[in-house]
NUMARLO-735528 format. One record per residue (C-alpha): residue number from 0; residue in three letters; x, y, z. Coordinates in steps of 0.1 Angstrom, whole numbers, plus 5000, padded with zeros to 4 digits. Layout:
<atoms>
+-----+-----+------+------+------+
!   k !   r !    x !    y !    z !
+-----+-----+------+------+------+
! NUM ! Ala !    X !    Y !    Z !
...
+-----+-----+------+------+------+
</atoms>
This chain:
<atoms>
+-----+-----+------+------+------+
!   k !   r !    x !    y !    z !
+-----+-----+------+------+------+
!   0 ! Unk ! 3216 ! 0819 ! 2648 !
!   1 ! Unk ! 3184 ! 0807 ! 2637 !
!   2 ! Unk ! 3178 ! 0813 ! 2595 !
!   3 ! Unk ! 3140 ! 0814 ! 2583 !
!   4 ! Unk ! 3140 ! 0801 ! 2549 !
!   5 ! Unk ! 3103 ! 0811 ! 2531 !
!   6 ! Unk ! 3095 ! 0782 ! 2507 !
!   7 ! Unk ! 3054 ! 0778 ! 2507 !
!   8 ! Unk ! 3043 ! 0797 ! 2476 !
!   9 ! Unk ! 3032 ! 0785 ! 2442 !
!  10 ! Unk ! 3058 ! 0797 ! 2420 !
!  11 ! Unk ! 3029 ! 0800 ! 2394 !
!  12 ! Unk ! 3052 ! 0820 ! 2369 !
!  13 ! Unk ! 3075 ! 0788 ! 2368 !
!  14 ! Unk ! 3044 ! 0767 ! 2358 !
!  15 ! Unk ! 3068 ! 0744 ! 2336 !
!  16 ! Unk ! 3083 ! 0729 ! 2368 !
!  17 ! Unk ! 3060 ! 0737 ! 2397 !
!  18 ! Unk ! 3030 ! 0718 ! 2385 !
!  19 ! Unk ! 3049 ! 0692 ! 2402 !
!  20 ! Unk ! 3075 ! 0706 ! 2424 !
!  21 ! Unk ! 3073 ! 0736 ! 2450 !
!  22 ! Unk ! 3099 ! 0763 ! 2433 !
!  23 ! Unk ! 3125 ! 0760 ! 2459 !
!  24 ! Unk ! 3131 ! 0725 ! 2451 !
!  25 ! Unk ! 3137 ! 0736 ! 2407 !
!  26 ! Unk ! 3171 ! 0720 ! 2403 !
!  27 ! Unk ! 3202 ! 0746 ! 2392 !
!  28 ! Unk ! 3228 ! 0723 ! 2384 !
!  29 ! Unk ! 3224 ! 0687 ! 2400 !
!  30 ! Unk ! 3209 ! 0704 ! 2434 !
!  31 ! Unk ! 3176 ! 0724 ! 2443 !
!  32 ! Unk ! 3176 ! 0759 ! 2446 !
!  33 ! Unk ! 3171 ! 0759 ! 2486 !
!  34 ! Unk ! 3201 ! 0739 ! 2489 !
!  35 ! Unk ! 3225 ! 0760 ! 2476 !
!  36 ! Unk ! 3207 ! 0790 ! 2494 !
!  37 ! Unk ! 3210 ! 0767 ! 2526 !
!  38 ! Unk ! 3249 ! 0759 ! 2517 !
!  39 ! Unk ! 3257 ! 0796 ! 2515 !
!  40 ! Unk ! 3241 ! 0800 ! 2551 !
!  41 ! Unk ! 3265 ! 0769 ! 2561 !
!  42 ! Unk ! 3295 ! 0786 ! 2546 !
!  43 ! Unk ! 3291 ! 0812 ! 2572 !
!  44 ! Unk ! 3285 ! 0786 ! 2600 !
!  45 ! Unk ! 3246 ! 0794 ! 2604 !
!  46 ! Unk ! 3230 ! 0759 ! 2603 !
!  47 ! Unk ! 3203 ! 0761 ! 2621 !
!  48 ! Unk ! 3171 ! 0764 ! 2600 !
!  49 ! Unk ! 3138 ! 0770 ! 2595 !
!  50 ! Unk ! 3115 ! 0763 ! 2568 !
!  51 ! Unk ! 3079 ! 0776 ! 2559 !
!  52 ! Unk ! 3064 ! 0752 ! 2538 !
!  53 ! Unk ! 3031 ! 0754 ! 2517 !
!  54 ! Unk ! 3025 ! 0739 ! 2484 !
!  55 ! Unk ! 3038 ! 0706 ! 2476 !
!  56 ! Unk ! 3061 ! 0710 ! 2510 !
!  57 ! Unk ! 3063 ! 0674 ! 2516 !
!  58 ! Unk ! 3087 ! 0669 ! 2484 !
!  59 ! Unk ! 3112 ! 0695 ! 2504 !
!  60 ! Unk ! 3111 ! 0679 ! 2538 !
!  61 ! Unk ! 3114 ! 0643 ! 2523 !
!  62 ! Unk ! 3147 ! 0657 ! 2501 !
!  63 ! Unk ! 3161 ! 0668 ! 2536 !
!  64 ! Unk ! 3156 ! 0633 ! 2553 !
!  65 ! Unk ! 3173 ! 0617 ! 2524 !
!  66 ! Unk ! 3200 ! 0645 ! 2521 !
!  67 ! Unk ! 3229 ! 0636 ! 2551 !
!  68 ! Unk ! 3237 ! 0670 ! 2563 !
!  69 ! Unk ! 3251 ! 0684 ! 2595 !
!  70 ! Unk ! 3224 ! 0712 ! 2597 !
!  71 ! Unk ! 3196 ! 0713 ! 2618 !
!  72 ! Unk ! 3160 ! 0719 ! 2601 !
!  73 ! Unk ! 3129 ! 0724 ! 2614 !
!  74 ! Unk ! 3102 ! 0721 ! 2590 !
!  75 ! Unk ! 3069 ! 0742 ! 2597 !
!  76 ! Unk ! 3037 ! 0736 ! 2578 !
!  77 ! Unk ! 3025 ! 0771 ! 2572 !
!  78 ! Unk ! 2995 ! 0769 ! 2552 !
!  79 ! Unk ! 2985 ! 0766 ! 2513 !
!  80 ! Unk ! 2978 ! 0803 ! 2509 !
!  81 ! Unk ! 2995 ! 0819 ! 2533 !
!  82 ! Unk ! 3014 ! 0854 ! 2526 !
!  83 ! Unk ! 3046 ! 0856 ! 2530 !
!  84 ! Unk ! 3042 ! 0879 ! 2563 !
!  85 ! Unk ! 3022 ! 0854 ! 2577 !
!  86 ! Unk ! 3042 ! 0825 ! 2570 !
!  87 ! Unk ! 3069 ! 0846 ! 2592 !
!  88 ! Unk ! 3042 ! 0849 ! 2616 !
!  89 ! Unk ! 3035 ! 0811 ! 2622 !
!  90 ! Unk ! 3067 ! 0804 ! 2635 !
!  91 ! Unk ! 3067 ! 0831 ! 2661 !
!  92 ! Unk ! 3069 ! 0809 ! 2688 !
!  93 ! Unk ! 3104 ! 0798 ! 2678 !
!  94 ! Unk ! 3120 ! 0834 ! 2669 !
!  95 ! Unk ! 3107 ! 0852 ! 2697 !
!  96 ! Unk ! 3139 ! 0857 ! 2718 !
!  97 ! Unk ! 3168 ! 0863 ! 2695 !
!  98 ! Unk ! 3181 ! 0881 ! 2661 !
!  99 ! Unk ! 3175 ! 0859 ! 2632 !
! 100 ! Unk ! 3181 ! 0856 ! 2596 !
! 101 ! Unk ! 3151 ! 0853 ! 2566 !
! 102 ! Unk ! 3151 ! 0847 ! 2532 !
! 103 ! Unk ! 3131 ! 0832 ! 2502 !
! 104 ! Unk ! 3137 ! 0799 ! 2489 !
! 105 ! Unk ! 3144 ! 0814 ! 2450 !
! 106 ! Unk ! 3169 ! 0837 ! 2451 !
! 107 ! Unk ! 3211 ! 0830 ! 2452 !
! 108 ! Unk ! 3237 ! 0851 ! 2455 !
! 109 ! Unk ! 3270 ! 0852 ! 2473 !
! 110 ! Unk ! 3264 ! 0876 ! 2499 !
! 111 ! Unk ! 3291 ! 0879 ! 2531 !
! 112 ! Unk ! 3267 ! 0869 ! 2556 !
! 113 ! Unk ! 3286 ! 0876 ! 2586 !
! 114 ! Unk ! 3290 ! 0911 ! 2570 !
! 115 ! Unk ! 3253 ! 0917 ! 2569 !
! 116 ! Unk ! 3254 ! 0903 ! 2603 !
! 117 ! Unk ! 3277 ! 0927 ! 2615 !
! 118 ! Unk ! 3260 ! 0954 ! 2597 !
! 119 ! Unk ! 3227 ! 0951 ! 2611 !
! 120 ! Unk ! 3244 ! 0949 ! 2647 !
! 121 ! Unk ! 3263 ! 0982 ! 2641 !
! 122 ! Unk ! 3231 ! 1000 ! 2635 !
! 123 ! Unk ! 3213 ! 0985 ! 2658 !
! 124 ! Unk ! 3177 ! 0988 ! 2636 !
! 125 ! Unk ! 3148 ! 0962 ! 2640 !
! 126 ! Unk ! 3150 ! 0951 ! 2599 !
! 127 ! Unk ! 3183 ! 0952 ! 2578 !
! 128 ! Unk ! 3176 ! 0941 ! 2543 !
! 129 ! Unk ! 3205 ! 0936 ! 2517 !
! 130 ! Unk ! 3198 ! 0955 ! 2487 !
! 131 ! Unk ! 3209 ! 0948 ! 2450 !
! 132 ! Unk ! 3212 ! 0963 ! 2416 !
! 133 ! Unk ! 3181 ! 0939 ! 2391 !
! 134 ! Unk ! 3199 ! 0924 ! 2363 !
! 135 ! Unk ! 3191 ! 0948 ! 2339 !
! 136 ! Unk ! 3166 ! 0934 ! 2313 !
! 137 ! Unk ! 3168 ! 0960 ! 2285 !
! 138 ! Unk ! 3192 ! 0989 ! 2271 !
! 139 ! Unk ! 3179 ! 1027 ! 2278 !
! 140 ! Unk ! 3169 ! 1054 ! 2257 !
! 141 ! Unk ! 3160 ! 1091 ! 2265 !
! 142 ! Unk ! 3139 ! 1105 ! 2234 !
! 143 ! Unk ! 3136 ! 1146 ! 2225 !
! 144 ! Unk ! 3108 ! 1138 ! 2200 !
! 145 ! Unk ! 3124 ! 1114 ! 2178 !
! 146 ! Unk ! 3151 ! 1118 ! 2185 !
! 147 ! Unk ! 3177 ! 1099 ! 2206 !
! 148 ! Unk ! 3193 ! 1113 ! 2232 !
! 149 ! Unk ! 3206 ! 1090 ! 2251 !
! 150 ! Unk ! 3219 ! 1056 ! 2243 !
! 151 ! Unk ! 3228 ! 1026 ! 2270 !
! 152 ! Unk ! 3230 ! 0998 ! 2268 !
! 153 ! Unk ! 3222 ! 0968 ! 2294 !
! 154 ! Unk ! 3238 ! 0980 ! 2323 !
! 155 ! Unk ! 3231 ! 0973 ! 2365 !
! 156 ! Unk ! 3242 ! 1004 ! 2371 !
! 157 ! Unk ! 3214 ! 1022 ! 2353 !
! 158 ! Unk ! 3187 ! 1004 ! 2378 !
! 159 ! Unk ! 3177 ! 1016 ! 2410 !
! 160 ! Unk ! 3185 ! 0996 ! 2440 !
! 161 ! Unk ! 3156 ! 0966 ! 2449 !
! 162 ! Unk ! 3151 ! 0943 ! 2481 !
! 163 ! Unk ! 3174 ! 0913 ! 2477 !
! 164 ! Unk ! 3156 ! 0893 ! 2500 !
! 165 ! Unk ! 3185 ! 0879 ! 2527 !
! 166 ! Unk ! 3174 ! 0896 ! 2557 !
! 167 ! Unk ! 3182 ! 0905 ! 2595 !
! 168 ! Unk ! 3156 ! 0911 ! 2622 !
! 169 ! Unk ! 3148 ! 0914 ! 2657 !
! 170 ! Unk ! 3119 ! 0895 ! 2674 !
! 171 ! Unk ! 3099 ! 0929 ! 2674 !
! 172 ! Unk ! 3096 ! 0928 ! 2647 !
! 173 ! Unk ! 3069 ! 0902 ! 2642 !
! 174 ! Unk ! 3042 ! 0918 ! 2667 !
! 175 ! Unk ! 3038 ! 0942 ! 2631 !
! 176 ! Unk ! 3027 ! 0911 ! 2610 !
! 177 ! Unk ! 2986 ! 0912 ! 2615 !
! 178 ! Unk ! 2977 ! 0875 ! 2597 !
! 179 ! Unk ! 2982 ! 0848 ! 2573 !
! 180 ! Unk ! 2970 ! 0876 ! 2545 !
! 181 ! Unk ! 2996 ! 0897 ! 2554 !
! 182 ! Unk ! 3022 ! 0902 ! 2527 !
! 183 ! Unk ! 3062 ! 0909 ! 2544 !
! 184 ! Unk ! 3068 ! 0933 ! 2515 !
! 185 ! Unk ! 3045 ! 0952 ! 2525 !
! 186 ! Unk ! 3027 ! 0969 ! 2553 !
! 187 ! Unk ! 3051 ! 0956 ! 2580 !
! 188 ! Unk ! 3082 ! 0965 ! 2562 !
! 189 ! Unk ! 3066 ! 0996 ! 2549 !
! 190 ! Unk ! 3061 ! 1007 ! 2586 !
! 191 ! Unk ! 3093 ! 0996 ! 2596 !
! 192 ! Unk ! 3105 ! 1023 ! 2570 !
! 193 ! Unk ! 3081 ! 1051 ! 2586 !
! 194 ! Unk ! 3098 ! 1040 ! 2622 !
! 195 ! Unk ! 3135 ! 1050 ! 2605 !
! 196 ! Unk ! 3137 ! 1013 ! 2614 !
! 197 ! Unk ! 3145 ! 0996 ! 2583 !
! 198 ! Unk ! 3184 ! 0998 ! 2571 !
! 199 ! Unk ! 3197 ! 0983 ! 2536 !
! 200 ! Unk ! 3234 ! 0965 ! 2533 !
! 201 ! Unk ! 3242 ! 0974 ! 2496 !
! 202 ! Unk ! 3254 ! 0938 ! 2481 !
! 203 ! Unk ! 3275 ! 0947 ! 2451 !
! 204 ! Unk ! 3285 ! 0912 ! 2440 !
! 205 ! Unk ! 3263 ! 0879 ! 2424 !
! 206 ! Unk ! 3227 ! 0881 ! 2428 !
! 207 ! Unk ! 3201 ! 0861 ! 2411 !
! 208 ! Unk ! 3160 ! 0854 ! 2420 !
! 209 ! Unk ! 3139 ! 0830 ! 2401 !
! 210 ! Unk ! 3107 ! 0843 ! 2390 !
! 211 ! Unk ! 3109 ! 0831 ! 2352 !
! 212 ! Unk ! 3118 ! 0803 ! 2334 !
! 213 ! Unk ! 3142 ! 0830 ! 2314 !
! 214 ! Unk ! 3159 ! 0838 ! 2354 !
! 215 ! Unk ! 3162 ! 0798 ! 2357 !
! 216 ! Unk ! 3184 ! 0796 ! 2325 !
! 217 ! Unk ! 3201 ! 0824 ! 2334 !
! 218 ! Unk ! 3209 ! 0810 ! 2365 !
! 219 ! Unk ! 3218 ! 0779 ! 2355 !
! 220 ! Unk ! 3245 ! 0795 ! 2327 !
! 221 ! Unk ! 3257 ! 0812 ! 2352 !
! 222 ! Unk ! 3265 ! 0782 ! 2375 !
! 223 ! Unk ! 3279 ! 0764 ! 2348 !
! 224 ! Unk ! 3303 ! 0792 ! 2339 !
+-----+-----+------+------+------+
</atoms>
């Protein structure tokens, strides 16, 4: 099964390391983030990849001719500014006959792939995205004037549930995605939801994007432990 890996965006709230490096290719540990994304796709015997690149994309293709891997990667220029919806869009040509798998190229967790696989085939909808609980960021309070009524403190289970970003679609899908401007997050997966077409797998376990330079320590503890 073929897995879309989006890695073309600036990663412009990571300025300390993407002045010089696209954000997939920030080290956690001794290996960039897109490797361990692509390692947890291997686990689960899905090898065959795709990769959108955009800014700076040369330093992650020339990473994977150095790195000796038994995976197959195609690497597909998508544009500077290209949305992410569009960068999906460019590589039409290559998803148009079978399911496939998309993700971004900051975010790790340890989701059971062949779960979500399984998952999307049971219900049989165009889009199946794997939902999460955010790290929680701050403790919550619940004031009557004053006065405090309610007292939490950090917990995930106080958050709502957000778009974890490992993905399962059909080729239909992509006739919804307009042009490079188009945003994935968006309109396409917004009418997806309006077509009852659009399912989540609830991921309970690890999850962990990389928007911050506060997510990349966090991450990087986290590993270490």
């Amino acid at each position: 099964m073929k897995v879309v890996i989006l890695a073309g965006g600036l990663g412009t709230r990571l300025s300390e390391y993407t002045k010089t490096i696209p954000k997939p290719m920030v080290k956690v540990g001794k290996e960039p983030m897109i490797y361990h994304i692509m390692k947890l796709y291997a686990k689960y015997g899905f090898k065959d990849f795709y990769i959108a690149l955009g800014y700076k994309g040369d330093l992650i293709s020339n990473f994977f001719k150095k790195k000796k891997t038994e995976w197959k990667i195609k690497f597909v220029k998508t544009g500077l500014k290209t949305m992410t919806g569009g960068r999906l869009k460019r590589l039409q040509k290559y998803l148009n006959k079978d399911t496939f798998m998309l993700t971004y190229g900051d975010g790790i967790s340890n989701v059971n792939l062949k779960r979500l696989l399984n998952f999307h085939k049971q219900n049989k909808k165009i889009v199946t995205l794997t939902a999460v609980r955010p790290p929680a960021r701050f403790g919550n309070i619940k004031l009557l004037g004053n006065k405090v009524k309610y007292f939490k403190e950090k917990s995930k289970l106080d958050e709502g549930w957000i778009n974890g970003g490992f993905f399962v679609m059909e080729p239909k899908f992509l006739k919804f995605i307009k042009s490079d401007k188009t945003y994935l997050e968006r309109e396409p997966l917004e009418k997806m939801c309006k077509l009852n077409n659009l399912i989540a797998y609830k991921h309970y376990d690890f999850w962990q994007c990389v928007d911050t330079k506060r997510d990349l320590d966090k991450l990087k503890k986290t590993l270490k432990n």
